[in-house]
SERO-4910 file (N, C-alpha, C, O; in steps of 0.05 Angstrom, whole numbers):
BEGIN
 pado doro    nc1    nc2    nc3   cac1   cac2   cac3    cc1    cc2    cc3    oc1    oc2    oc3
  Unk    A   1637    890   2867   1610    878   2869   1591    896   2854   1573    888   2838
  Unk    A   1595    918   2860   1572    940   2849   1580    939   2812   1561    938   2796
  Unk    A   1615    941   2800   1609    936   2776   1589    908   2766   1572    906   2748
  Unk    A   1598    892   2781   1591    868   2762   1555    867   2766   1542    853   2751
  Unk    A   1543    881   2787   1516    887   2778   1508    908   2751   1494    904   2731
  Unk    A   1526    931   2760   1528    945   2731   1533    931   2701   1521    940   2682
  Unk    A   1546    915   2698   1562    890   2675   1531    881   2669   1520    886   2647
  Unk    A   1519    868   2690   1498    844   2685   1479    861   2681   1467    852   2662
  Unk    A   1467    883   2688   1442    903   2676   1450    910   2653   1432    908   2635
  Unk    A   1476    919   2644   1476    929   2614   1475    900   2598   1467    904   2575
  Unk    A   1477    886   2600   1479    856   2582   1453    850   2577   1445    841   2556
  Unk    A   1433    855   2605   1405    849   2596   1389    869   2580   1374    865   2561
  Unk    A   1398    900   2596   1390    907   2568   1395    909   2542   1378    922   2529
  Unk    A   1411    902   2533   1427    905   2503   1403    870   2489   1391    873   2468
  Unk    A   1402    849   2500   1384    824   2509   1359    840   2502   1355    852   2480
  Unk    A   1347    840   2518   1316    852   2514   1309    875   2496   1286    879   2488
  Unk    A   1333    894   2486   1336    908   2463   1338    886   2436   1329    893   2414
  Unk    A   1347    868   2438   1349    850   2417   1319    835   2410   1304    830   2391
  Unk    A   1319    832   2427   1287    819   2423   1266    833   2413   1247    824   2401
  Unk    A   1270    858   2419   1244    880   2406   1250    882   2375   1233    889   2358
  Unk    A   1274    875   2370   1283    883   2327   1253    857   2320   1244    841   2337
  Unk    A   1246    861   2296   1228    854   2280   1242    831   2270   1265    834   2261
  Unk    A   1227    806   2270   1235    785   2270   1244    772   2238   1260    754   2233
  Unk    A   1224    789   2217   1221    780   2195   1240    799   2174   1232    819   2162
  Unk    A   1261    791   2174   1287    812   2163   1264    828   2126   1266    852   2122
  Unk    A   1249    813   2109   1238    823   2094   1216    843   2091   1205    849   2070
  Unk    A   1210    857   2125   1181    855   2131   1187    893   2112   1168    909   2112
  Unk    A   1210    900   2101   1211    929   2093   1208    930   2068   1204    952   2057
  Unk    A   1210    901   2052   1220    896   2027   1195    899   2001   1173    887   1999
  Unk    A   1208    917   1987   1187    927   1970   1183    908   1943   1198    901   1925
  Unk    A   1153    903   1950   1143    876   1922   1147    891   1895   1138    914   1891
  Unk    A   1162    875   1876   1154    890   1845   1134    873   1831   1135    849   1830
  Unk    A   1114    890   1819   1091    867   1807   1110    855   1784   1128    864   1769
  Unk    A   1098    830   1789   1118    809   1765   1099    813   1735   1076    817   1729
  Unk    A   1124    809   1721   1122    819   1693   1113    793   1685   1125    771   1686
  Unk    A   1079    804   1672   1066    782   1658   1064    778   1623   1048    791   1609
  Unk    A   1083    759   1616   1094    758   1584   1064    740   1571   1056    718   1577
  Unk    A   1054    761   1551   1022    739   1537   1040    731   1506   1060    738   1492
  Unk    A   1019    715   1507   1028    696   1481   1033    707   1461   1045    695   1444
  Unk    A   1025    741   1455   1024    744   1426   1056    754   1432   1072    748   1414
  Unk    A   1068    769   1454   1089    793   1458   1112    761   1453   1135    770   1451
  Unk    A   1112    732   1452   1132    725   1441   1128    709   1411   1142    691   1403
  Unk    A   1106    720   1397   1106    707   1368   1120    723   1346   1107    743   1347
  Unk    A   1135    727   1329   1140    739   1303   1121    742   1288   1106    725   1279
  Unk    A   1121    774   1285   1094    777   1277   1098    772   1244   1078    769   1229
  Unk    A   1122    771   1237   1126    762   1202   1121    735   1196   1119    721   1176
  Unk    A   1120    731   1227   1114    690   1225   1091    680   1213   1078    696   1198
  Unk    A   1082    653   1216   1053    647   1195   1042    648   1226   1020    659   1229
  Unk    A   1057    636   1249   1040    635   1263   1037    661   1278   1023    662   1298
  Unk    A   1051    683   1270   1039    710   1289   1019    726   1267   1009    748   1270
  Unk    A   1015    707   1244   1005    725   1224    971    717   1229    950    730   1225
  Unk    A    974    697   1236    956    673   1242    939    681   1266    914    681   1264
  Unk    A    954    690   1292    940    701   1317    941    730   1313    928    744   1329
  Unk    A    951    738   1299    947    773   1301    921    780   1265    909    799   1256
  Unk    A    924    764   1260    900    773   1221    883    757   1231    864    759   1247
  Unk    A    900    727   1214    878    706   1200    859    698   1218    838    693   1208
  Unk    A    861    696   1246    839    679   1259    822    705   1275    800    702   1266
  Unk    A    822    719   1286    808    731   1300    793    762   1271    775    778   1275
  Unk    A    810    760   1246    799    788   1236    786    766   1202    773    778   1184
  Unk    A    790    746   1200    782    732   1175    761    717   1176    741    718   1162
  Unk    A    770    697   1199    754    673   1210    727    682   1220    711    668   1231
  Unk    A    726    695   1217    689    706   1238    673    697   1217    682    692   1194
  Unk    A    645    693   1227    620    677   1215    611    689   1195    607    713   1192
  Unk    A    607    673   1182    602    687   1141    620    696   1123    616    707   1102
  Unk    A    649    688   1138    667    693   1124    691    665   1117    682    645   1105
  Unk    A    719    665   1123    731    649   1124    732    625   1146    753    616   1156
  Unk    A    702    616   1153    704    604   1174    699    575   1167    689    561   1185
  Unk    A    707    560   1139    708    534   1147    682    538   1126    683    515   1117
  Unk    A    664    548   1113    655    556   1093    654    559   1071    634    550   1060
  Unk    A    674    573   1055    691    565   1031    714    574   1040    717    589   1060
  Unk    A    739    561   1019    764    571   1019    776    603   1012    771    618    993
  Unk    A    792    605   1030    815    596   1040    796    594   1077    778    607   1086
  Unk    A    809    576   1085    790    561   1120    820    576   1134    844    570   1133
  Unk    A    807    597   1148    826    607   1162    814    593   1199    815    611   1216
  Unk    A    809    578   1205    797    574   1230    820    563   1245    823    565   1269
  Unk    A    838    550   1230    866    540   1242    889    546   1224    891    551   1200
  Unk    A    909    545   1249    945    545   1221    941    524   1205    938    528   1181
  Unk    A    939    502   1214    934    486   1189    913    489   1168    917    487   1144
  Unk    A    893    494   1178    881    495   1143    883    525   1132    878    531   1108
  Unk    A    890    545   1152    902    568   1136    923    564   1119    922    576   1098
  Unk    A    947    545   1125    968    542   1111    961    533   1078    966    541   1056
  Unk    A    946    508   1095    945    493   1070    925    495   1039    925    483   1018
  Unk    A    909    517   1052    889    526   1032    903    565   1017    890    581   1004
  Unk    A    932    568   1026    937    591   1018    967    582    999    975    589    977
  Unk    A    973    572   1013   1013    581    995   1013    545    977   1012    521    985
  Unk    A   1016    561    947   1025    552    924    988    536    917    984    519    901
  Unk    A    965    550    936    941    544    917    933    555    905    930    579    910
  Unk    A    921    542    876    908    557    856    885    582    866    872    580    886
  Unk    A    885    601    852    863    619    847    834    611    848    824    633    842
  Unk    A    813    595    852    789    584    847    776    608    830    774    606    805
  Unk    A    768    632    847    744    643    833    763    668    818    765    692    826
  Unk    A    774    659    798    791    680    782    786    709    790    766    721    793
  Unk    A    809    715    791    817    744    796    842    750    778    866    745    781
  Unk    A    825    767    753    855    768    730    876    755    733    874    738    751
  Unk    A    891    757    726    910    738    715    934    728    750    957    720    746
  Unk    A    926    729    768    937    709    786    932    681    788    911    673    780
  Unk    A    951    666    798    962    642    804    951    631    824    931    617    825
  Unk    A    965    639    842    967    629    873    954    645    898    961    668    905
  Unk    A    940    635    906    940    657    935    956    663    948    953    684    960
  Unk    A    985    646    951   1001    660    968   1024    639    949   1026    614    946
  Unk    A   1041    663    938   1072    658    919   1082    659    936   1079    680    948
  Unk    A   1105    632    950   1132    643    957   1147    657    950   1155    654    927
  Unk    A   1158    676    963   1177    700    947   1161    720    938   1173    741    934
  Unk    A   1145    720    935   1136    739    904   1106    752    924   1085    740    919
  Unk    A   1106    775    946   1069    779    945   1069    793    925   1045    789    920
  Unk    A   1076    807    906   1060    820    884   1048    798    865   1037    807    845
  Unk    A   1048    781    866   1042    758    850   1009    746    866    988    738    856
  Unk    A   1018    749    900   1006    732    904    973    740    917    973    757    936
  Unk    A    953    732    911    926    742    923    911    756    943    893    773    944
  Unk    A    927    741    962    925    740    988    932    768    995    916    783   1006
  Unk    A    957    775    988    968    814    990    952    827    975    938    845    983
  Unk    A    953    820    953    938    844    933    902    849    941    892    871    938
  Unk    A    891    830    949    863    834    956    860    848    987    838    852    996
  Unk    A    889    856   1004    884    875   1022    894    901   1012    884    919   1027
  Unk    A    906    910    996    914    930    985    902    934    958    906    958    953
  Unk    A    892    926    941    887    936    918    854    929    904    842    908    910
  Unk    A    847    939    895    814    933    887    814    916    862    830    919    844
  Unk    A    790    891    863    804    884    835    764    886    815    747    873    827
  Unk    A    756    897    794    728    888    793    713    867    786    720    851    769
  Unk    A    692    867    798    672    839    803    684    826    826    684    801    825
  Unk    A    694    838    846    692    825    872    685    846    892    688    870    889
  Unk    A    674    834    916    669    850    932    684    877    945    673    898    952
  Unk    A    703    874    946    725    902    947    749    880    965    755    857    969
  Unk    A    759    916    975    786    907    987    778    889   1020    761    893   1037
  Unk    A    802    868   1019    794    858   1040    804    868   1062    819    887   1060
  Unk    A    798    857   1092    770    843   1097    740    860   1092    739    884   1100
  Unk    A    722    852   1083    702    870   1069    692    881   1101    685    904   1104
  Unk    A    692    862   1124    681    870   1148    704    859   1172    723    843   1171
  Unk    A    694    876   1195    720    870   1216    696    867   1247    677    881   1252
  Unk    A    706    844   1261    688    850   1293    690    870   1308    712    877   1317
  Unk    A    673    879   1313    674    907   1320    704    915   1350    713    937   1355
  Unk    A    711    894   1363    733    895   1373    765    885   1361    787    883   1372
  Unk    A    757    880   1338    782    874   1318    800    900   1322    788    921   1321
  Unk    A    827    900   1326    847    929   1321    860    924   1290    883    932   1284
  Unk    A    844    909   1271    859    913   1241    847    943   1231    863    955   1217
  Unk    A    826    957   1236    824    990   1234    850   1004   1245    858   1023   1231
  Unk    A    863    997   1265    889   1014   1272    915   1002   1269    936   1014   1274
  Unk    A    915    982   1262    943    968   1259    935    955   1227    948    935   1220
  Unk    A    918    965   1211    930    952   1189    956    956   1170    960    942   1150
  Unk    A    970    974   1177    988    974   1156   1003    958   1165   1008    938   1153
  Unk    A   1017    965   1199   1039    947   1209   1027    909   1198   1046    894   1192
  Unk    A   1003    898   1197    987    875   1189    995    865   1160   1006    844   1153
  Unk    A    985    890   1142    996    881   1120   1028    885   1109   1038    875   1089
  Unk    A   1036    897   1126   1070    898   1122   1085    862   1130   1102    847   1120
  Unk    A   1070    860   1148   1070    826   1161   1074    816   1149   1097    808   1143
  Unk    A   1043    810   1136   1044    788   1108   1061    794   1093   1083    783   1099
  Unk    A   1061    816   1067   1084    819   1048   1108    808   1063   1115    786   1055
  Unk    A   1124    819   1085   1148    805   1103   1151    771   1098   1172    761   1089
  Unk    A   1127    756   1107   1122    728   1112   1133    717   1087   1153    702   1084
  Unk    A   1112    729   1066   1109    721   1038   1133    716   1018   1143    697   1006
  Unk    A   1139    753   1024   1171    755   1013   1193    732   1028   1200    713   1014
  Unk    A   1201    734   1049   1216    718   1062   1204    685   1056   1211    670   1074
  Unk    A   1192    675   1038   1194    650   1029   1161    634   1038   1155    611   1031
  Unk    A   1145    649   1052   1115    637   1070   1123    610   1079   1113    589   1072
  Unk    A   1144    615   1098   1146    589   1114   1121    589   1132   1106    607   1140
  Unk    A   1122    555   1134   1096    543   1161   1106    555   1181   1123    572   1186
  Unk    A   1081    532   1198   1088    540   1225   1115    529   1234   1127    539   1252
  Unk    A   1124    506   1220   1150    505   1235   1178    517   1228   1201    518   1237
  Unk    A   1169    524   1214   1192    542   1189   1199    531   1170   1219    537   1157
  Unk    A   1185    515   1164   1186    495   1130   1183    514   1103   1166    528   1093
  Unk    A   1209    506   1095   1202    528   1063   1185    502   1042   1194    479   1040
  Unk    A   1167    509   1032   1139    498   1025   1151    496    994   1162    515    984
  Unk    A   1146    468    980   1149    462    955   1122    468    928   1098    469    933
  Unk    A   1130    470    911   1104    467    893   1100    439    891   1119    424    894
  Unk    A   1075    429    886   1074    403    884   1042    396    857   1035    415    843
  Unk    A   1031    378    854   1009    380    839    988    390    825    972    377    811
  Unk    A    989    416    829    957    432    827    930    426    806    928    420    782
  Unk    A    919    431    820    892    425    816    887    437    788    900    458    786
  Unk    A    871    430    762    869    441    746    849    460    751    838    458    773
  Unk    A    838    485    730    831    511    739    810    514    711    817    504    689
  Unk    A    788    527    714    784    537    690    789    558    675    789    578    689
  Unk    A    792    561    656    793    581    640    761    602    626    763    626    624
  Unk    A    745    592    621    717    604    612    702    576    601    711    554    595
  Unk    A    673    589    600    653    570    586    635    591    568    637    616    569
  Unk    A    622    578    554    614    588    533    599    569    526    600    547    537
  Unk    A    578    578    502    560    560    496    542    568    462    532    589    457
  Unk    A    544    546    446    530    553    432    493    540    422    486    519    432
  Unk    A    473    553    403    454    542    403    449    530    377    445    543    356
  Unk    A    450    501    380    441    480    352    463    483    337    484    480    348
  Unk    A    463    490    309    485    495    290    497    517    289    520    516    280
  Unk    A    486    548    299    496    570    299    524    567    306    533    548    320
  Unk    A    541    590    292    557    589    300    571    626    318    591    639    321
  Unk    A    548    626    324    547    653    341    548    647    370    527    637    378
  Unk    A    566    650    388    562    641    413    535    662    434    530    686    432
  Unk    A    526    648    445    503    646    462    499    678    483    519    670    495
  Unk    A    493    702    495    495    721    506    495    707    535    490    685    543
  Unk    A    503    733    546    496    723    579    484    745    587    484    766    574
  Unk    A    471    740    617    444    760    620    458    792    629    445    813    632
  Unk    A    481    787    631    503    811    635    517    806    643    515    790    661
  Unk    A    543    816    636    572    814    641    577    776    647    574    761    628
  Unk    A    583    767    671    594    742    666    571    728    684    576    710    700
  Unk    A    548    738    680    520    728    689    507    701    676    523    693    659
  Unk    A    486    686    676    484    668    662    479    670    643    472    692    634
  Unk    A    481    643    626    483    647    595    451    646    590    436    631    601
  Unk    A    447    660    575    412    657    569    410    638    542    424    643    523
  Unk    A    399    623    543    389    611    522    364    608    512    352    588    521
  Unk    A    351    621    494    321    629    474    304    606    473    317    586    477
  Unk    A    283    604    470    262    584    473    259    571    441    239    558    436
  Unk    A    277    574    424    270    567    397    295    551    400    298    531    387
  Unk    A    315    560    418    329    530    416    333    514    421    347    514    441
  Unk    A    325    487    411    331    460    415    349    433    434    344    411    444
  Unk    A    375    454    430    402    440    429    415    459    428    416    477    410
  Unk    A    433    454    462    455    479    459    482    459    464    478    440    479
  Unk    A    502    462    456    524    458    472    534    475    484    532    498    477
  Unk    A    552    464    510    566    482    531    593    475    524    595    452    517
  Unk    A    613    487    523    645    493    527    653    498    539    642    517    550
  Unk    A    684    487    555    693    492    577    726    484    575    739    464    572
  Unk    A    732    517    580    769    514    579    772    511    603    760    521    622
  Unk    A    800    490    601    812    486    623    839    487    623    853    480    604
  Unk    A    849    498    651    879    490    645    896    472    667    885    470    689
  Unk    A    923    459    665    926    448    686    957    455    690    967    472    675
  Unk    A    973    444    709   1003    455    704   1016    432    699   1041    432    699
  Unk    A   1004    411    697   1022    375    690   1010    363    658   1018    347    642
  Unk    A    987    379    658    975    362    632    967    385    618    965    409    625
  Unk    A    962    372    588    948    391    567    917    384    584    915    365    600
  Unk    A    890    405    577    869    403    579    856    384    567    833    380    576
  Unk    A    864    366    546    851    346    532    862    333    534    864    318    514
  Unk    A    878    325    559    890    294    570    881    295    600    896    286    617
  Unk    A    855    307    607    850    307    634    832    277    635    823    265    615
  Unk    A    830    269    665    806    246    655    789    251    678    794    267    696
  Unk    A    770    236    675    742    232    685    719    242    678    699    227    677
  Unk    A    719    275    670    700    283    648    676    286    655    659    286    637
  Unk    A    670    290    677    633    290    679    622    314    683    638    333    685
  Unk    A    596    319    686    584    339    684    559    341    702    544    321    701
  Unk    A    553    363    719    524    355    733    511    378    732    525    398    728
  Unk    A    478    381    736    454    402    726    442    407    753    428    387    759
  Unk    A    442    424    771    417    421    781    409    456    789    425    472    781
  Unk    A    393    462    799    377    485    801    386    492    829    382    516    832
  Unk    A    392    486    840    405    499    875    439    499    869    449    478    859
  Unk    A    453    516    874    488    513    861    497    507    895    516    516    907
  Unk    A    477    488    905    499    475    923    493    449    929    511    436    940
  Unk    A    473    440    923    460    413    906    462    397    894    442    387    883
  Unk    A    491    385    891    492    366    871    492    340    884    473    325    880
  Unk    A    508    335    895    502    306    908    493    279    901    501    256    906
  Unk    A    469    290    885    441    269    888    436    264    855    427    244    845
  Unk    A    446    290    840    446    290    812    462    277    789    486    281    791
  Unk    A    455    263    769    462    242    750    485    255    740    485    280    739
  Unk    A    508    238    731    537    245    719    528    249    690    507    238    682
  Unk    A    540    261    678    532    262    653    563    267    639    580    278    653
  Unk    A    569    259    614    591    251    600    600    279    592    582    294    584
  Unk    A    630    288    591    631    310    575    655    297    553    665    275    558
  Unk    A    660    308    535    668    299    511    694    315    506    695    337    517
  Unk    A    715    307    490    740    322    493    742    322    458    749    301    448
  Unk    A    735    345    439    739    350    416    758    365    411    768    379    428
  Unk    A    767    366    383    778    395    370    775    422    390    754    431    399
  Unk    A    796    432    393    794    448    406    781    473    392    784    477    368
  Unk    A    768    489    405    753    512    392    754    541    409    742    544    431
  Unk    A    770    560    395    771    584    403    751    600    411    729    599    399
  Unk    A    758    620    436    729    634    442    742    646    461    765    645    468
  Unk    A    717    664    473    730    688    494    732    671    521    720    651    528
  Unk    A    753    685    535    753    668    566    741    681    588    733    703    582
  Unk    A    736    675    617    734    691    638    741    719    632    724    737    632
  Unk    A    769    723    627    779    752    633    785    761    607    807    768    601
  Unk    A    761    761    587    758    770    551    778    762    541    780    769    518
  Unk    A    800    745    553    821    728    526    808    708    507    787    696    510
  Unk    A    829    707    485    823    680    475    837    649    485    862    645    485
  Unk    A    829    640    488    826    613    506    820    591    488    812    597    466
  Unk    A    822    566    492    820    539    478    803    524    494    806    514    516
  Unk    A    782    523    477    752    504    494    752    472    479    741    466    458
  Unk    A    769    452    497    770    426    492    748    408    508    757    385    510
  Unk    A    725    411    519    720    404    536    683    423    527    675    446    527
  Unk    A    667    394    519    637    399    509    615    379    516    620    356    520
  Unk    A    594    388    517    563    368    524    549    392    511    551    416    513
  Unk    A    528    366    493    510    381    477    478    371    496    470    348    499
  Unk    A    470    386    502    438    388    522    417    390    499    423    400    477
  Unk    A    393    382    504    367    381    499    359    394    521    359    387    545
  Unk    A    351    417    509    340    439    520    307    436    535    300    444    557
  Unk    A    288    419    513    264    412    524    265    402    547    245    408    559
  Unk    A    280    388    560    278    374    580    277    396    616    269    390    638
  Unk    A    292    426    600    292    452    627    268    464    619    260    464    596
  Unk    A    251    478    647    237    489    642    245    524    643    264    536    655
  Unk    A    227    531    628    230    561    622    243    583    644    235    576    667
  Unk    A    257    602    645    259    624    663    270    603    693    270    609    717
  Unk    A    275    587    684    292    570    709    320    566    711    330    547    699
  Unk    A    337    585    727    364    584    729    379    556    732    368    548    752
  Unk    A    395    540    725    410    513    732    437    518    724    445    529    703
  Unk    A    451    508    747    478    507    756    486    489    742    471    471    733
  Unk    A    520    490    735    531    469    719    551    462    731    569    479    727
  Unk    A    559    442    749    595    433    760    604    415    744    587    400    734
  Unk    A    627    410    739    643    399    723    666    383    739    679    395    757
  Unk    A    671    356    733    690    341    750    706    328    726    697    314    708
  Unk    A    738    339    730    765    327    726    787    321    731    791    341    745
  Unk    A    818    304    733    819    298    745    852    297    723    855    290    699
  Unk    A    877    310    749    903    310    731    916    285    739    939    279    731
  Unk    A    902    269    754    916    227    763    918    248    790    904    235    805
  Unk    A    924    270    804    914    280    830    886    280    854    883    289    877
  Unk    A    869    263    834    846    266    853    829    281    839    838    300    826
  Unk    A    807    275    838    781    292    824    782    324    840    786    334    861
  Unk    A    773    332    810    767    369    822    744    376    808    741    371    784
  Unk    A    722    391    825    702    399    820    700    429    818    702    443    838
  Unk    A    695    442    787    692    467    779    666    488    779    673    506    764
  Unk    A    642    494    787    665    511    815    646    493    843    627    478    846
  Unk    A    660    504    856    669    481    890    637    505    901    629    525    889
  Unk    A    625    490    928    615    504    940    626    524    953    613    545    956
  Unk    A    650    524    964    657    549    974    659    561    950    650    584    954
  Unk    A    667    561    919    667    584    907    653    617    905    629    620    905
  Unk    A    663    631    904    640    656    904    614    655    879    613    648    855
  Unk    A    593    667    898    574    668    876    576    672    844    570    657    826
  Unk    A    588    702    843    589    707    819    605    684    792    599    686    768
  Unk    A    626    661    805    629    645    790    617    621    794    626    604    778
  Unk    A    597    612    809    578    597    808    554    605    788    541    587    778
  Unk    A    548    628    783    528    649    763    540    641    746    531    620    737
  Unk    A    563    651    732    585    641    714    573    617    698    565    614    675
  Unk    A    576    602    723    578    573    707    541    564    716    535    551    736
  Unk    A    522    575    699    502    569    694    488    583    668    500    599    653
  Unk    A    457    572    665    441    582    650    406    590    645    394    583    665
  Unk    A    396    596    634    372    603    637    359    598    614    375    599    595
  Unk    A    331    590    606    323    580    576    295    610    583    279    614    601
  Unk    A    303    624    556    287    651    556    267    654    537    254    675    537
***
């Protein structure tokens, strides 16, 4: 009798010892903070699109610069893409092609204007950075990127190896002479506007062009426009340009060049010490192209004007 009271006290306590353990078997278990993966730690940074979130949009795209303003429009992959690989040069920079050569960055713009100085442009790019930009500390690994991208073929965003296809025709130089002279015209310095003297009458303008499907004197459409603001045209009368004998002369970058492409002006009609812009529209059966574009840079908008002195 007395064990089986002994039996039944140890059973309850071993019972009511059970009940005191902690109910929640995890309550010791040590949290690890979970590993938070951001968007850039899975892009390739040799990619267009890591090149794209780590350069082009946050260190190019800022206001007054590549923002949708003039070309190249880095504000998206798409019009970053499409305004960089296998497009012409617009505002000449010696003797390159393309802004962005498949295969080839020593060829191509886009590399050389972060590494190398070229003159009559503003310097090496980006001329300016937001003041929380890290291209001050990571530019080399940045520009190692690009060359990477470039060299390895400048696939898109989806990994498309990108064809040559149409390009836009390009100019070569303008030039200009006054009445019958056969002395070409000064400019107010270096590739500044062309001045033209108050004793002359009648100037013609010249204009080489080149294209990669056609000779320059099988382009069509041919027109020409004047106005005094170089972003102003719009509103201004077409005027005919003429495709003659071709005539030798210095180009943009002091070559000699072939000027197929002329309009002779009456001068009386500008007034004195008044600068006017000249754009030019032609056309390789691709679509009209206007020489130079408002995004062009100033100094080849200067280029392509004149002044009556």
């Amino acid at each position: 009798m007395m064990n089986s009271r002994y039996l039944i006290t140890g059973i309850l306590l071993i019972l009511i010892a059970a009940c005191k353990k902690d109910p929640n078997p995890y309550s010791t278990y040590i949290r690890t903070p979970p590993v938070i993966i951001k968007p850039e730690d899975t892009l390739d940074p040799n990619s267009f699109v890591g090149i794209h979130y780590n350069v082009l949009k946050p260190t190019c795209a800022n206001s007054g610069c590549h923002d949708g303003t003039f070309e190249p429009d880095f504000r998206t992959i798409e019009s970053s893409y499409n305004t960089l690989v296998y497009q012409p040069v617009k505002n000449a920079v010696e003797d390159y092609v393309y802004r962005v050569e498949p295969k080839n960055a020593d060829r191509s713009i886009l590399y050389k204007r972060l590494t190398t100085y070229f003159e009559g442009t503003q310097g090496i790019m980006p001329i300016q950075t937001d003041p929380n930009s890290d291209w001050p500390t990571k530019k080399d690994q940045y520009i190692q990127n690009i060359k990477n991208w470039i060299n390895n073929g400048a696939k898109d965003q989806f990994g498309s190896t990108p064809s040559l296809g149409n390009l836009e025709p390009v100019f070569k130089g303008v030039m200009a002479y006054g009445g019958t002279s056969t002395t070409e015209l000064n400019r107010k310095s270096g590739k500044s506007s062309i001045i033209v003297p108050q004793n002359v009458s009648k100037a013609t303008f010249y204009f080489s062009l080149d294209d990669d499907t056609k000779p320059a004197a099988q382009l069509s459409y041919n027109k020409m426009k004047i106005s005094t603001d170089p972003f102003s045209f719009e509103s201004k009368p077409e005027l005919d340009l003429t495709i003659g004998t071709a005539v030798s002369g210095t180009g943009y970058f002091n070559d000699q060049v072939e000027y197929t492409h002329r309009i002779e002006l009456d001068m009386a009609q500008f007034a004195v010490d008044q600068k006017y812009f000249l754009r030019i529209y032609v056309s390789d059966g691709g679509g009209k192209t206007e020489m130079p574009k408002d995004g062009s840079a100033d100094y080849i908008k200067h280029y392509f004007s004149f002044i009556r002195q």
